[in-house]
C-alpha positions as CSV (number, residue, x, y, z in Angstrom):
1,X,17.6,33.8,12.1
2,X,17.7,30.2,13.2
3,X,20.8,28.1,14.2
4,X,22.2,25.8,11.6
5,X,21.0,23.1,13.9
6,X,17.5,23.9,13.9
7,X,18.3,22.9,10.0
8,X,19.9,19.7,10.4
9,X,18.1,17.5,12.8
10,X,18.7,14.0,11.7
11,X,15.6,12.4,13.6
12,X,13.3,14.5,11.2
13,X,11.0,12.6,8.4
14,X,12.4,14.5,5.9
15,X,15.8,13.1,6.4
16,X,14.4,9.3,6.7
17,X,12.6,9.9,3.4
18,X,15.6,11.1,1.8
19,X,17.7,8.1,2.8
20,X,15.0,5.7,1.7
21,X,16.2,2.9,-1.0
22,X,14.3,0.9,-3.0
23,X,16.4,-2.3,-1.7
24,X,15.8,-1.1,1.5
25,X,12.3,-1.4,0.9
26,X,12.7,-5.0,-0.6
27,X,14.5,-6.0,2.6
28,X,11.9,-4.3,5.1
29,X,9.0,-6.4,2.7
30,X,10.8,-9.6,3.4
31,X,11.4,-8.8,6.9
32,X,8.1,-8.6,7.7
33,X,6.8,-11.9,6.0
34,X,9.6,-13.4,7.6
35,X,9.2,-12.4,10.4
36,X,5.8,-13.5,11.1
37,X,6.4,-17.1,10.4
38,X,9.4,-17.0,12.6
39,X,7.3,-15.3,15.4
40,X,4.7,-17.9,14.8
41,X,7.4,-20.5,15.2
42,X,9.0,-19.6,17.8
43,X,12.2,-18.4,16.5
44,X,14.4,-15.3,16.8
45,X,13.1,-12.3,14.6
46,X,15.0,-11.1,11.6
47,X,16.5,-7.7,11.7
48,X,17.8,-5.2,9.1
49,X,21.7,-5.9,9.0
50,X,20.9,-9.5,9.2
51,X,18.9,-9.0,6.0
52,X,21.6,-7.2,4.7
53,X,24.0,-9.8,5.4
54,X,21.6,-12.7,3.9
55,X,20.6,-10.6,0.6
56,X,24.5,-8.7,0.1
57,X,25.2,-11.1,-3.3
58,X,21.8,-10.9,-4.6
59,X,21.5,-7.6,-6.9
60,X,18.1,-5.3,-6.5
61,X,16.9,-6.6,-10.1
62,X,16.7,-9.9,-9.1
63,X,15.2,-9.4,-5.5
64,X,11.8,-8.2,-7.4
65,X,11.7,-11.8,-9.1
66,X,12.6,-13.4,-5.7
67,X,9.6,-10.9,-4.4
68,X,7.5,-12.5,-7.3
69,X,8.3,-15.8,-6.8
70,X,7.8,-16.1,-3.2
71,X,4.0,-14.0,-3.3
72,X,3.4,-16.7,-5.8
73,X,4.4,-19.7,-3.8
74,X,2.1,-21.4,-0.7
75,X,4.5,-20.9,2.0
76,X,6.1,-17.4,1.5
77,X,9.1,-18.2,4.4
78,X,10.0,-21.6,2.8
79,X,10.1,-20.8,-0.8
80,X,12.6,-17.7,0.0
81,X,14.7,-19.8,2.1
82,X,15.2,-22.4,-0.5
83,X,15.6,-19.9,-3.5
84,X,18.3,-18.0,-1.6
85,X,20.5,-20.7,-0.7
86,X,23.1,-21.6,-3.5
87,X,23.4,-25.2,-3.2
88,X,19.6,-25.2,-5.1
89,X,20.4,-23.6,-8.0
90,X,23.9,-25.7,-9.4
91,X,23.0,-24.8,-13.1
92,X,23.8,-21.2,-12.1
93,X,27.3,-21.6,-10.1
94,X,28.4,-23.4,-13.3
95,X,28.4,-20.3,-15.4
96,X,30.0,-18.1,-12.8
C-alpha cells in the first residue's frame, strides 16, 4: 500500500489539467501575442497576475469577442490595448 502522498503530488499533470480554466486559457492566448510585440519592442513581458489584474472587470463572454476582434484587426497588441481601456468606449459607461 502506498502513502497518501504518493497520491497527492501537486506538481503532477493531472493536477495542472484539473485546475485548467477556460479564462485562464484566454489570458495565456493574450499573453503570448502580447508578449511578442512587447519583446519585439523592447518592453517588459506580461505575466499571468498582471493579466489578471488588466482583464479582472471584463467577464469570460466577452473576452472571446475581444479574442475575435483583435485576430481580426492588423496590429493584434494595439487593437487590445485600445479596446480594453474604458475611456474608448463612453457609450457604454453611460448605461452603467
Amino acid at each position: 500500500m502506498q502513502h497518501i502522498k504518493a497520491h497527492m503530488q501537486s506538481d503532477s499533470p493531472r493536477s495542472k489539467r484539473e485546475r485548467a480554466t477556460e479564462r485562464g486559457e484566454l489570458m495565456k492566448y493574450f499573453m503570448e501575442h502580447l508578449n511578442t510585440s512587447r519583446k519585439r519592442d523592447g518592453l517588459p513581458l506580461l505575466t499571468m497576475p498582471r493579466m489578471g489584474r488588466l482583464l479582472l472587470a471584463i467577464p469570460t463572454k466577452d473576452l472571446y469577442y475581444l479574442q475575435s476582434v483583435c485576430d481580426q484587426a492588423k496590429d493584434f497588441s494595439k487593437k487590445f490595448w485600445w479596446e480594453i481601456n474604458p475611456k474608448n468606449h463612453p457609450e457604454k459607461n453611460e448605461q452603467k
